[in-house]
N, C-alpha and C positions, 0 to 999 in steps of 0.2 A: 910451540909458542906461536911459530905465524899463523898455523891453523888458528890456533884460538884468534888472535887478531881479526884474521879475515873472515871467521863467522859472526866476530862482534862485527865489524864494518859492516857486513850482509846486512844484516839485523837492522843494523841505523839505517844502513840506506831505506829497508823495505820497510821499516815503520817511518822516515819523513815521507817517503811518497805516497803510503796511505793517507796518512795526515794530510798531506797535499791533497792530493785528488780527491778530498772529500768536501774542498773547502767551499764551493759553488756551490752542493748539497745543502750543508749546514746553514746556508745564507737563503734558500729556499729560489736559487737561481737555476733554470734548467740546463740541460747542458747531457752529453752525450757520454757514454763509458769512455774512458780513457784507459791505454796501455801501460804498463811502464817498462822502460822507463822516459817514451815519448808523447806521453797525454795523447791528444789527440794529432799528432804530427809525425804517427811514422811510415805513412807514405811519401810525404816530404820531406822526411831526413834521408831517405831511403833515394831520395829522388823521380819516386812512379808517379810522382804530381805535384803541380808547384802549389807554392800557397793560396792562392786565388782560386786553384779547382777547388783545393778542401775548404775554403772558407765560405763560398760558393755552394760547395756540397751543405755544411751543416748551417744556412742561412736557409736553406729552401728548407732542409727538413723541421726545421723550428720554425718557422715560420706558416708551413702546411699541420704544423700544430695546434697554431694559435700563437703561438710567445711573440712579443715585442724586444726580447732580449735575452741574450746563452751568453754560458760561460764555456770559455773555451783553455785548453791546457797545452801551453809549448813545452815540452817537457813539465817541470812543477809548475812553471809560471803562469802566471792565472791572468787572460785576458778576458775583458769585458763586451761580449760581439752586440752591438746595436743595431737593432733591426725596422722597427717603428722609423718613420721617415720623421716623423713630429719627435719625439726621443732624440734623433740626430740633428734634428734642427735647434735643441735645446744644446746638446754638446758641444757643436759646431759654434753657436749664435748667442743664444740668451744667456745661457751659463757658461761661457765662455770662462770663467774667472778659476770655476772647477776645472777646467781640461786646458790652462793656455800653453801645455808643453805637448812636445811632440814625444817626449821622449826619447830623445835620437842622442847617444851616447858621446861626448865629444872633451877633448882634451887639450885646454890651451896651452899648456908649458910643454906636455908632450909631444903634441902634434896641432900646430897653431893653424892650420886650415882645415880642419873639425870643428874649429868653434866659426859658424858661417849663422847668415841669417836662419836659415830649414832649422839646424838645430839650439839652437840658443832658446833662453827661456826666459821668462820673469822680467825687470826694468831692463835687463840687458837686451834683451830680445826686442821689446819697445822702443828702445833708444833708437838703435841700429836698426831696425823697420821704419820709424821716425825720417832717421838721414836718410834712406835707402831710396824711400817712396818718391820724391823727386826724380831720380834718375828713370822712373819708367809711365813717367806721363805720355802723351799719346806724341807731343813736342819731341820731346827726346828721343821716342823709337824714330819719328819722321826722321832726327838728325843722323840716326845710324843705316836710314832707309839704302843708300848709296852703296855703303860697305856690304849688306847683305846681296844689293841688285847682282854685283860686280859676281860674289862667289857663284848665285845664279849663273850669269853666265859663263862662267866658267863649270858650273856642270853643264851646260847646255852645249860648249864645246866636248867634253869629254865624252857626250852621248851622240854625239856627231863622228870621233873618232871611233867608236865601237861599234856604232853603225854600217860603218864601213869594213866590219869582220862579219859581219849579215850573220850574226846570232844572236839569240836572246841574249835579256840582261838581267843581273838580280839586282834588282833597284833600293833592295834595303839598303845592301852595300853603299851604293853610291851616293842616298842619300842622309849617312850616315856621316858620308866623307865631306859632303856637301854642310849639313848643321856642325860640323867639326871646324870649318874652315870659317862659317859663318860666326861658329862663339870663340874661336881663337883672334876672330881678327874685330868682333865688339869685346869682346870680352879682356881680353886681354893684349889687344891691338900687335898682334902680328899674324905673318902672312903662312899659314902652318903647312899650306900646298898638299894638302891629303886629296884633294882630287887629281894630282897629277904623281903623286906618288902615294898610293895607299898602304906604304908599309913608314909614313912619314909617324916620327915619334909621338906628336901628338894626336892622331888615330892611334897607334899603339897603347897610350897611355888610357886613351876613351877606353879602347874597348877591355881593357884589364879594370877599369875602376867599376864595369858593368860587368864583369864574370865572377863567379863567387867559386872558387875549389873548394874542395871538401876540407881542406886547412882554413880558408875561409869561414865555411860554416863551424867549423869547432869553435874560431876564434869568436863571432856572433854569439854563440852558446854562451861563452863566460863574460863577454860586453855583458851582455842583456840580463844574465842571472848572480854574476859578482860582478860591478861595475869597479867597485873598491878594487877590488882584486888585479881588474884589466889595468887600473891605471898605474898599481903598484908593478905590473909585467910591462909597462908603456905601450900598451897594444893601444894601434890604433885602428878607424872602421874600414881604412883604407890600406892597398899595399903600401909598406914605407917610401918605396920607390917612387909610386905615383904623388904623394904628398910633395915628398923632400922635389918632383920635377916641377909641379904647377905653382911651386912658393919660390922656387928659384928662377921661373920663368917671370913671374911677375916682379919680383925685387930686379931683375936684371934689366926688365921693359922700364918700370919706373924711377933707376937713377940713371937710365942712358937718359929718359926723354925731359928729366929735369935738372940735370948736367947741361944739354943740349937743347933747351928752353926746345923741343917738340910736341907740337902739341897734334891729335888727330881728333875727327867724329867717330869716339864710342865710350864703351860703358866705363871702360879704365882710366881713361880721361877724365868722368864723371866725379870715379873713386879718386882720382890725386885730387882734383880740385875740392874734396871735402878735408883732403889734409891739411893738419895745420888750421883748422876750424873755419874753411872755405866755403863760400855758397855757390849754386850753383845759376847765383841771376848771371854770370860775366860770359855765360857760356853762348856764344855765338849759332847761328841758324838753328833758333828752339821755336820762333814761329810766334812767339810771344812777346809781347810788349812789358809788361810787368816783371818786375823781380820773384823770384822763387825764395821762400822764407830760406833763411838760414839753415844750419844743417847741428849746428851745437858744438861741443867738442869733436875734433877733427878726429879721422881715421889713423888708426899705427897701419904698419908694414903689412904687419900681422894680417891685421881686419880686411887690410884692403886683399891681401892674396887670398885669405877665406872667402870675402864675397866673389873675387873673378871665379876662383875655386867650384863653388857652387853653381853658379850662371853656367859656368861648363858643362856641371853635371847635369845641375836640370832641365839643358836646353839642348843639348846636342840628341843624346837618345831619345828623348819624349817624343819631341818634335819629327825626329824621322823616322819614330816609327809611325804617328799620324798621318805622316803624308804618302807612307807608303802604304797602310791599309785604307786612305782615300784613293789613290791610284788604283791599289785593287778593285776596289768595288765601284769605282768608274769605269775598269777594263770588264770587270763580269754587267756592268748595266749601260750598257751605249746608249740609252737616250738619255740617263744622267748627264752621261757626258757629254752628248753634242750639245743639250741645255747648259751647260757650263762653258761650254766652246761659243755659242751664240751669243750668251751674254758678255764675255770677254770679248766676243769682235764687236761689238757695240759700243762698249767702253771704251777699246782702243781709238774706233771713232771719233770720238768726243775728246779724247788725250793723243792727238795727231802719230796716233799708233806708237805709244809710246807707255812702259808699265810703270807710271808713277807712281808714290807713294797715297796721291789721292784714287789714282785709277783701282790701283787694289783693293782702297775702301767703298767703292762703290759696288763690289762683286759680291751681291748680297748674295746671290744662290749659292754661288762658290760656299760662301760664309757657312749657308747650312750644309752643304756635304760635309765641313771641315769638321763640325760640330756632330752630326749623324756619325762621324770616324770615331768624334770622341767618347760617343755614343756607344757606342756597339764594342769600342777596342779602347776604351781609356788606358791610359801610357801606362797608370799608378792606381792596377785594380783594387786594390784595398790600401787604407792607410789608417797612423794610430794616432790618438791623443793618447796624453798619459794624466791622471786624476790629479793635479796639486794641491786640492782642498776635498776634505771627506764628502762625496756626494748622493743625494736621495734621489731615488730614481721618482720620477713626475706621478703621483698616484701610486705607492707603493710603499711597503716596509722597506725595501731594500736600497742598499746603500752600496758605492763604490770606492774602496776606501784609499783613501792616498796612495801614491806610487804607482798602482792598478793603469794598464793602457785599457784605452777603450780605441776597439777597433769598429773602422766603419768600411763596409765591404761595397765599393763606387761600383764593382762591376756587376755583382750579383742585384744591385738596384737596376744597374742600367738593362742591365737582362729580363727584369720582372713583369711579366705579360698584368700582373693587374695595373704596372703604371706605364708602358707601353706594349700596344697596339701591336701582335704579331714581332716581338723583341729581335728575333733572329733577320728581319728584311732590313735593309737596307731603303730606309726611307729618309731623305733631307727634309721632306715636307710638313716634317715633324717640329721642323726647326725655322719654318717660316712666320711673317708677323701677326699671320692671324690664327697660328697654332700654338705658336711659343709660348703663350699666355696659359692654356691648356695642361699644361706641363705641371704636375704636383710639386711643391717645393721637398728641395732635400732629395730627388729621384735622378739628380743630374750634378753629377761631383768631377771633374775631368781636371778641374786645378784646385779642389778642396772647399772650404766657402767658411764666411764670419773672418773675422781676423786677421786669421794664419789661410786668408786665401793667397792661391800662388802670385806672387809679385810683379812674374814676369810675364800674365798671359797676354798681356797685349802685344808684347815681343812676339810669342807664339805664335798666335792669330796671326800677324802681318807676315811672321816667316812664314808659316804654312803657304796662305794663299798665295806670294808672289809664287814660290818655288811650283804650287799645282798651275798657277797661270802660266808660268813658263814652259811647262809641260802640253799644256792645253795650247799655246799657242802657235807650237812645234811640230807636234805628234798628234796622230789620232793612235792611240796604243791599245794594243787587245793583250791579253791572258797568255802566256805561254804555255804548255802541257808539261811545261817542269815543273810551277806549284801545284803542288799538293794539296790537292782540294778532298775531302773537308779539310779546311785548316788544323794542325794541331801545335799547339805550344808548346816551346820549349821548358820544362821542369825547373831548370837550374836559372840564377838570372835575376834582375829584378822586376825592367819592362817585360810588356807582353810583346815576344818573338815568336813568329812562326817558323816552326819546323821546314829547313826546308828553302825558306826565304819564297820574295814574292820574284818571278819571273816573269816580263813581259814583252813582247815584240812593239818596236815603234816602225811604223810607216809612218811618212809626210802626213803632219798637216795642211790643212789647205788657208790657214790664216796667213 
């Protein structure tokens, strides 16, 4: 009897996955042989390459085709790859109304800091982008400018004490510890001390929400293919651990500091004051004379630990890892660097040697290195829409039918020699004012674009460059012979890590 059982199961199994994998076919979509029972992903369930090599890989070969668009297979599930810059410009932008979900799986009664701005969808999503937008005008990073200087120097001490063990350093690390310190103390206004203790639980918590085990990826498999299913198991996208610490760190921040009428300069501060259907004009040093529109109905508990929740995740790793393949490829290109070094001692000039929040924004070269890092190394090399209305592809029979993610591959664009110029060099100059213009639309994705662009890139931006300035201001820093050059990445993960980590020597600067 189980025999027979388990030749029926065989059966169903290998006739759905037929079925499956036929379904890009029948729709007259091109698309690559798939295995089963991993479609096209079993070098990356396998872990011999992360998803960005293969997506990468079958971008260039559809593309060296001719096709503006493949279907692609995560196990049965059937993604939609957009290739055409003009096609992504329509997902992204025009037709926005087709794709305004990320698709990013999330569970409010289960696990109430899942449902965050990145994932929310529909009027929900609008609302809460709505309130959100206020909080990250250019006014409000200036007010949080202070809290970031402070963690600054505070790695610029840490790199002063390792200095004095006269060996190299692996700078992801530290500045890993560093945007840790920086979104624990905006984000969620306390002092997390991961650059003086880097086994402090809020780095521990970072870098477990950025590691995926292979219980991990099982548990993604049945998010993503039974959603129903995940929520009837109350799986959530994160370890339970890490949820139940950053929803009890924020509920415990925001009845001490309104118990204790406390108020600071940051983002959580921002979030109480939308409680209780608060605006955000009463907020002090915004730089602004005018009130800031209303916010609507006020934030629950809830919303407000999801959005610090998020602000955490998408600002600690993204960010260091940019500014640490800026630092590299300022240590393999010394005349980048002293051009970034000269313009900084100029600035400082003119800001009685001192790194303001205006001083920052004047470091327009800086600006383009940051941006050639996001170039070459975007944090988030691919990411999805997911279809909420049956859509026609622009000039075509074909149709992407509800449910369906549409993935758009930022890195394999930012890689593409027919839209940049020798893709593998390390050129800022790409990113200056009489070049940037030059730049095809839709070939440059580094925080997304239309809508659902990232919220927080002006955060980014100002973080990046104080933290490369501080560096620049300090160090002239070369290359260690412990990175591992060619770089290669890490498989498993979500940002792009190099194998290896980046290793550099600092000698004085002479600023």
């Amino acid at each position: 009897m189980l025999v027979l059982v388990a030749a029926v199961l065989i059966v169903v199994i290998y006739f759905y996955y037929k079925n499956a994998f036929a379904y890009w076919e029948r729709r007259g979509v091109p698309t690559l042989q798939p295995s089963f029972p991993f479609g096209n992903m079993f070098r990356v369930v396998v872990r011999m390459e992360s998803v960005n090599d293969k997506v990468c890989e079958i971008y260039n070969k559809m593309k060296s085709a001719g096709y503006k668009y493949a279907g692609i297979y995560f196990f049965s599930r059937k993604v939609f790859l957009a290739i055409d810059p003009q096609l992504i410009k329509c997902i992204l932008g025009k037709d926005f109304r087709h794709f305004n979900d990320r698709g990013i799986y999330y569970d409010e009664e289960n696990d109430p800091v899942s449902a965050h701005l990145f994932s929310l969808s529909g009027p929900k999503w609008k609302t809460l982008r709505s309130k959100l937008t206020p909080a990250f005008t250019a006014g409000k990073t200036k007010y949080m400018f202070d809290a970031i200087k402070s963690c600054g120097d505070d790695m610029v001490q840490l790199l002063e004490n390792l200095m004095k063990l006269d060996e190299d350093i692996e700078i992801k690390d530290i500045l890993a510890r560093f945007t840790t310190d920086v979104i624990g103390s905006c984000a969620f206004g306390i002092e997390c001390n991961s650059l003086t203790n880097p086994n402090a639980e809020f780095r521990e918590m970072g870098r477990r929400a950025f590691t995926q085990t292979p219980g991990d990826v099982f548990k993604m498999v049945i998010i993503r293919s039974f959603p129903k299913l995940a929520k009837l198991l109350k799986l959530g996208v994160f370890s339970p651990r890490v949820s139940r610490f950053f929803q009890q760190v924020v509920e415990d921040t925001v009845n001490f500091r309104e118990q204790n009428n406390v108020t600071r300069p940051d983002f959580l501060q921002l979030l109480i004051q939308m409680r209780g259907d608060a605006s955000l004009n009463n907020l002090h040093n915004d730089g602004n004379n005018h009130a800031d529109e209303t916010c609507g109905d006020g934030l629950t508990m809830n919303e407000i630990a999801a959005q610090a929740f998020i602000f955490f995740l998408a600002g600690f790793e993204t960010t260091s890892t940019t500014i640490s393949f800026a630092l590299l490829e300022m240590a393999l290109n010394p005349s980048i660097q002293e051009r970034a070094r000269s313009e900084l001692a100029d600035v400082l000039n003119k800001h009685e040697n001192k790194l303001t929040y205006d001083a920052v924004g004047e470091l327009q070269f800086l600006e383009t290195v940051v941006l050639e890092s996001l170039r070459k190394y975007p944090p988030a090399p691919v990411f999805l829409r997911k279809c909420t209305e049956r859509y026609q592809v622009p000039g075509t029979n074909v149709y992407v039918e509800k449910g369906l993610s549409a993935l758009i591959p930022a890195m394999a664009l930012h890689r593409d020699p027919d839209f940049y110029e020798n893709p593998e060099c390390f050129d800022p100059e790409r990113f200056n004012e009489a070049n940037r213009h030059k730049i095809k639309e839709h070939v440059f994705l580094p925080f997304g674009d239309g809508p659902r662009i990232c919220i927080g890139m002006r955060f980014a931006m100002v973080q990046s460059k104080l933290a490369l300035a501080q560096f620049l201001q300090h160090y002239c820093f070369t290359l260690s012979e412990k990175t591992q050059l060619p770089l290669k990445m890490e498989t498993k993960g979500i940002v792009l890590t190099p194998i290896g980590g980046i290793w550099l020597k600092f000698p004085k600067s002479s600023l």
